[in-house]
C-alpha atoms as one frame of an Amber mdcrd trajectory, in Angstrom:
protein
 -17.258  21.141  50.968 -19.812  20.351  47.742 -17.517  21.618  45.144 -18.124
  20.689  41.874 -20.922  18.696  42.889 -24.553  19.277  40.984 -27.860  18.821
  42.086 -30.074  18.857  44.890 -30.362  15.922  47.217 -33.730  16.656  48.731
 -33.545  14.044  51.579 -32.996  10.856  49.740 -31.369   8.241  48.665 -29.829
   8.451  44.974 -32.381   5.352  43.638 -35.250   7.064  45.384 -34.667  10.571
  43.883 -33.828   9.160  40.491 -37.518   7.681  40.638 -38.979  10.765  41.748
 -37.068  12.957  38.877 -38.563   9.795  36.075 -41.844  10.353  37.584 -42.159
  14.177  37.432 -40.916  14.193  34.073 -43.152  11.924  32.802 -45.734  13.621
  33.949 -44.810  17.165  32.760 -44.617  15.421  29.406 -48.029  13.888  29.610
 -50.237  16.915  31.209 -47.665  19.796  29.540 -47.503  21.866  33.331 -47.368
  20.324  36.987 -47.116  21.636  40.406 -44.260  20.542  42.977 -42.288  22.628
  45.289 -39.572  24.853  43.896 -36.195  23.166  44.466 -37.931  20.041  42.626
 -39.078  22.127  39.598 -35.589  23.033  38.976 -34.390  20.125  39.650 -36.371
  18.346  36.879 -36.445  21.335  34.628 -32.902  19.820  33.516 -34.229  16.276
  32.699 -37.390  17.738  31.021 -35.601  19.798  28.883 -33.192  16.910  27.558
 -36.079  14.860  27.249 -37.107  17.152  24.577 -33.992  17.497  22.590 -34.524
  13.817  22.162 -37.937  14.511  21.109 -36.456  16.662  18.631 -33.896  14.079
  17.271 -36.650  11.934  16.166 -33.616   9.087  15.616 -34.427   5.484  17.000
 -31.571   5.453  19.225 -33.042   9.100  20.736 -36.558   6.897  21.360 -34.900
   4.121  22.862 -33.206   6.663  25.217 -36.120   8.135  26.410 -37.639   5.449
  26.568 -35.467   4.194  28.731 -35.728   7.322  30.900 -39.195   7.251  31.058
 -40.440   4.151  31.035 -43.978   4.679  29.859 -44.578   4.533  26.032 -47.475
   6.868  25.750 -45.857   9.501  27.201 -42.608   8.732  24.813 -45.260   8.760
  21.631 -46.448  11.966  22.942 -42.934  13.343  23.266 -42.084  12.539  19.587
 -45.458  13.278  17.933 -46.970  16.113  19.755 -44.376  18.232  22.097 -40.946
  17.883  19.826 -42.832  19.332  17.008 -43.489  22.501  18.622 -40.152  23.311
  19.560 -38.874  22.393  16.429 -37.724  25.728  15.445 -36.716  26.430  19.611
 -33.301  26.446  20.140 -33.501  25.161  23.831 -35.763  26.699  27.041 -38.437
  24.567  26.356 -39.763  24.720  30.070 -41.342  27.588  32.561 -40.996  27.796
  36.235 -43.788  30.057  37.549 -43.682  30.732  41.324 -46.938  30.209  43.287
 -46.514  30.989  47.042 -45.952  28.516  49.671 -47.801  25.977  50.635 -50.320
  25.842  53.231 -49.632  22.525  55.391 -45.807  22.785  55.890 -44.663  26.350
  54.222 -43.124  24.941  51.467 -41.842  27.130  48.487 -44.240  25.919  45.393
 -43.430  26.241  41.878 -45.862  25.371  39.038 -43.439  24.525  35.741 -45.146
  23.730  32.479 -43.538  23.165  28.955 -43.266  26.691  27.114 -46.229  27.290
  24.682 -48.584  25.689  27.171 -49.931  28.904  28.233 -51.045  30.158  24.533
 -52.671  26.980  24.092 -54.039  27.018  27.140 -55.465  30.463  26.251 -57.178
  29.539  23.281 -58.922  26.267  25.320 -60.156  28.934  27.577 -61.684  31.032
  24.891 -63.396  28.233  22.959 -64.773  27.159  26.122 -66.070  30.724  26.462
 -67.195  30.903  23.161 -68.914  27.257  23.696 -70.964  28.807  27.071 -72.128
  31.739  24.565 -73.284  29.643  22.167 -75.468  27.600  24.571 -77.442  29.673
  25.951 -78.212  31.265  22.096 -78.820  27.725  20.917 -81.412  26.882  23.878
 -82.882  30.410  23.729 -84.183  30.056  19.747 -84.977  26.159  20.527 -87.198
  27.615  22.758
């Protein structure tokens, strides 16, 4: 019996699925929404999220921790300068698991999860770019 025991194992060994949790994080952190099958989302949806309560600390000891976590300081710098700062006034949830249908070579359940306040941002890219289309055609018709 499992009782009291967290987490998924997903088929491997506790170094190997410690590496995969780092490396999904980090990269959640870096492009703000990634794809990976369902049982992994949630999975790092845990790690993600106390990622950014570090973030949100802003204390050197909170860097060094992620930091240490992460192992890539880009992605920390991002963390602290760009992400924390949004959910500054967020009391916790700062992730999103949005199912997408399985997948096509092996039927596996996939998830896309992206930080919350992605999608309003990622809104407004898609109406500048819109708005940056419109524009070019009216710009090349008068230099015309």
């Amino acid at each position: 019996m499992r009782h009291q025991k967290a987490g998924r194992k997903l088929g491997r060994s506790a170094a190997h699925r410690s590496a995969l949790y780092r490396n999904l994080v980090r990269e959640l952190l870096a492009r703000d929404r990634i794809e990976t099958t369902d049982e992994k989302a949630k999975e790092i949806r845990r790690y993600a999220d106390r990622m950014v309560t570090l973030g949100k600390q802003g204390t050197l000891a909170a860097r060094r921790r992620a930091i240490a976590f992460l192992r890539d300081p880009k992605v920390v710098r991002r963390l602290f300068d760009d992400v924390a700062p949004r959910f500054a006034e967020r009391p916790g949830g700062y992730t999103r698991i949005v199912k997408l249908g399985t997948r096509v070579g092996d039927a596996a359940k996939m998830s896309m999860i992206e930080l919350t306040g992605t999608s309003e941002s990622v809104e407004s890219d898609k109406k500048r770019r819109k708005s940056r289309r419109a524009a070019k055609p009216a710009a090349e018709a008068e230099s015309a």
